[in-house]
C-alpha positions in Angstrom: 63.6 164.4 174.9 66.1 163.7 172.2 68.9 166.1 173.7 68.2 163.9 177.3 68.7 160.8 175.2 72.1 161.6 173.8 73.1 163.3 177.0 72.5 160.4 178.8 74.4 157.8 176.4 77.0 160.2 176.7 77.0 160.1 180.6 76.6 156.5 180.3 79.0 155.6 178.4 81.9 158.0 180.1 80.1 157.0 184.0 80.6 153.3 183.3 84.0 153.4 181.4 82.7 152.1 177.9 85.6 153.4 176.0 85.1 150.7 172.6 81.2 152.7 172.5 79.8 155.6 171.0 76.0 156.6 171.7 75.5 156.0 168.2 75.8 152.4 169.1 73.3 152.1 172.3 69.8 151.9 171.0 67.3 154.5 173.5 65.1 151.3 173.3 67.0 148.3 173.8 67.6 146.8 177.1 70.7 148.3 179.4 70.6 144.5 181.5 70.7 141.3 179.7 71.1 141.6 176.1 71.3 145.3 174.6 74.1 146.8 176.9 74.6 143.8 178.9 75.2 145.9 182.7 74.9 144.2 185.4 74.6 145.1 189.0 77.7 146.9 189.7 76.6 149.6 186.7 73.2 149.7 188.1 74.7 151.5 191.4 77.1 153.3 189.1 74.1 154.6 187.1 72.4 155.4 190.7 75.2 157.6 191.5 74.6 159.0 187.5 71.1 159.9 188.7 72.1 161.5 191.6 75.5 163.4 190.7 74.1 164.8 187.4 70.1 165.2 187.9 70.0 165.6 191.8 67.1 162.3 191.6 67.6 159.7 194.1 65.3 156.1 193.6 63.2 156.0 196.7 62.3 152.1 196.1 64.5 149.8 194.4 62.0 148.0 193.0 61.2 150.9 190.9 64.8 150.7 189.5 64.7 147.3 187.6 61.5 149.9 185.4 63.4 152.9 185.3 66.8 151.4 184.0 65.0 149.1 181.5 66.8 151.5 178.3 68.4 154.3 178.1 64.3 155.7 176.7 63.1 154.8 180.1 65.6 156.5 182.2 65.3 159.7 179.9 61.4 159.4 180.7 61.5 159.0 184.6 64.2 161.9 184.7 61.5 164.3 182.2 59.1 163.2 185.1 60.9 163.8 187.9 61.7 167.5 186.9 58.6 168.9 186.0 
């Protein structure tokens, strides 16, 4: 899980152009919307595409979203889900 976590800030982090951060800087547990990260909308589709290009997992109800992008911990969790 800890490999997914750093993999994914990684991803995150090159998918959404954060060039001034380093996944030493993005908590697994703090928030990606709002405070923590502070995405918004346009990087939730971005991290969408993330899901699909790198993992081959698509979101069947966006509603499930807003739960599964809550931290970079959450989104390692549904994808360890998802591929067992």
């Amino acid at each position: 899980m800890e490999n997914l976590i750093q993999n994914l800030k990684v991803q995150i982090i090159e998918q959404l152009n954060l060039a001034e951060t380093k996944p030493e800087d993005i908590d697994a547990s703090a928030p990606l919307f709002g405070e923590g990260l502070g995405l918004d909308s346009i990087d939730a589709l971005e991290l969408i595409v993330l899901l699909e290009k790198n993992y081959g997992l698509k979101i069947a109800d966006p509603k499930d979203a807003k739960n599964i992008f809550q931290s970079v911990k959450t989104l390692a969790e549904y994808i360890s889900s998802q591929k067992k």
